[in-house]
C-alpha positions as CSV (number, residue, x, y, z in Angstrom):
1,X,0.0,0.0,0.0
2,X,2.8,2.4,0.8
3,X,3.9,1.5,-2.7
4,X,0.9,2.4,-3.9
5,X,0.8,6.1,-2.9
6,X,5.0,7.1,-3.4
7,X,4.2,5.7,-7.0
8,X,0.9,7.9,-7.4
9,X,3.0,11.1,-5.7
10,X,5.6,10.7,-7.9
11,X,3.7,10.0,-11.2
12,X,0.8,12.5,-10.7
13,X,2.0,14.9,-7.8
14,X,5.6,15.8,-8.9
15,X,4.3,16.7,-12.7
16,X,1.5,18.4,-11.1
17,X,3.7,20.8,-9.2
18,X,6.0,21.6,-11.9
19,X,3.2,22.5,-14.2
20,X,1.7,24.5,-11.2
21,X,4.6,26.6,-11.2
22,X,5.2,26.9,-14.9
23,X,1.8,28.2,-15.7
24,X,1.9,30.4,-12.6
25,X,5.5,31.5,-14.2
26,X,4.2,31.9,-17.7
27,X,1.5,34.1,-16.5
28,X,3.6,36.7,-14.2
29,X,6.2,37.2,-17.4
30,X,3.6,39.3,-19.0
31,X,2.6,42.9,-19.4
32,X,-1.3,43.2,-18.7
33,X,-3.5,46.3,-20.5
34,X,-3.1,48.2,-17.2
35,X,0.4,48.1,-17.7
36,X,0.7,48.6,-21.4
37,X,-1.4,51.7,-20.6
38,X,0.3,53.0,-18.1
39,X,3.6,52.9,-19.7
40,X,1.9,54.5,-22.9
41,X,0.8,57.2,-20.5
42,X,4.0,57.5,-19.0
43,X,6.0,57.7,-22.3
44,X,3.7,60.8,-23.3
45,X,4.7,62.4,-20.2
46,X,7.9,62.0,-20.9
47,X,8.2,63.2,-24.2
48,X,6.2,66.4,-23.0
49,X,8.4,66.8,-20.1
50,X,11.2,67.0,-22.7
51,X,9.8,69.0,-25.6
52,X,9.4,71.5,-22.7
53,X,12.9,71.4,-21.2
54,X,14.0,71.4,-25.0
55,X,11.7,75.2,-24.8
56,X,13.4,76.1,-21.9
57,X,16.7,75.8,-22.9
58,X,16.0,77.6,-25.7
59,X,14.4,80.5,-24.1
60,X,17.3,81.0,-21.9
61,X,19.8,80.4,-24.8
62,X,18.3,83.4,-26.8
63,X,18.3,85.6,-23.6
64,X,22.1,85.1,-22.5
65,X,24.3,84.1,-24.9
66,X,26.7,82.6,-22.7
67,X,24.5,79.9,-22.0
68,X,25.1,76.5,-23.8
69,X,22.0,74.2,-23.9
70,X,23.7,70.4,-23.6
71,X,20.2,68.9,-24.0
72,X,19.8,70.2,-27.9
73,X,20.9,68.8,-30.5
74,X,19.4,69.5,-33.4
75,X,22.1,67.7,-36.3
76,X,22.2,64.5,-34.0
77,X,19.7,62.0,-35.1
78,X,20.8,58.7,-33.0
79,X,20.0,60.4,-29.9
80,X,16.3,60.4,-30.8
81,X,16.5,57.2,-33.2
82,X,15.0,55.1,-30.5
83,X,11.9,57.7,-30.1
84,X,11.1,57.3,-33.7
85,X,11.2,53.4,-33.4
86,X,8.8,53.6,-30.6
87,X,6.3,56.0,-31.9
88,X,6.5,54.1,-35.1
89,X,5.3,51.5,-32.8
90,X,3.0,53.0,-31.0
91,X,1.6,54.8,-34.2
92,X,1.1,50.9,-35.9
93,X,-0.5,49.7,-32.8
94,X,-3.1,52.6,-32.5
95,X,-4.0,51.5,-36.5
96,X,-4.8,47.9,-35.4
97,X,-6.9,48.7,-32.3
């Protein structure tokens, strides 16, 4: 009888647990719609937040010319290369909702 039940533990219980814990793992990996929206929300933040420190700097620039504004640069296109990709992104998702 004690056979019986470390043969059923093992056979049904250890597979059981594993699977338990893979599905539970599966299922934590992912981003829910709350999520994707918040980060959304936070990326427009951000890129207000900038296009108004980008104002800023300019603002003071054209009142004192000794002031040299690090965050503009207006020739440099890798700095923003990543934004594009994402808005691209964002811009296809938008299409297919």
């Amino acid at each position: 009888m004690d056979e019986v039940i470390i043969v059923a533990t093992v056979v049904i219980g250890v597979p059981w647990v594993v699977l338990h814990y893979i599905t539970k793992w599966k299922t934590a990996a992912t981003l829910t719609n709350d999520d994707e929206t918040l980060l959304e929300d936070l990326y427009q933040l951000a890129r207000r937040l900038d296009e108004r420190m980008n104002t800023v700097e300019r603002l003071v620039a054209s009142d004192n010319p000794e002031f040299k504004p690090h965050r503009l640069r207006e020739q440099n296109d890798m700095d923003s290369q990543k934004l594009h990709e994402l808005d691209r992104m964002l811009n296809e998702r938008g299409d297919r909702k």
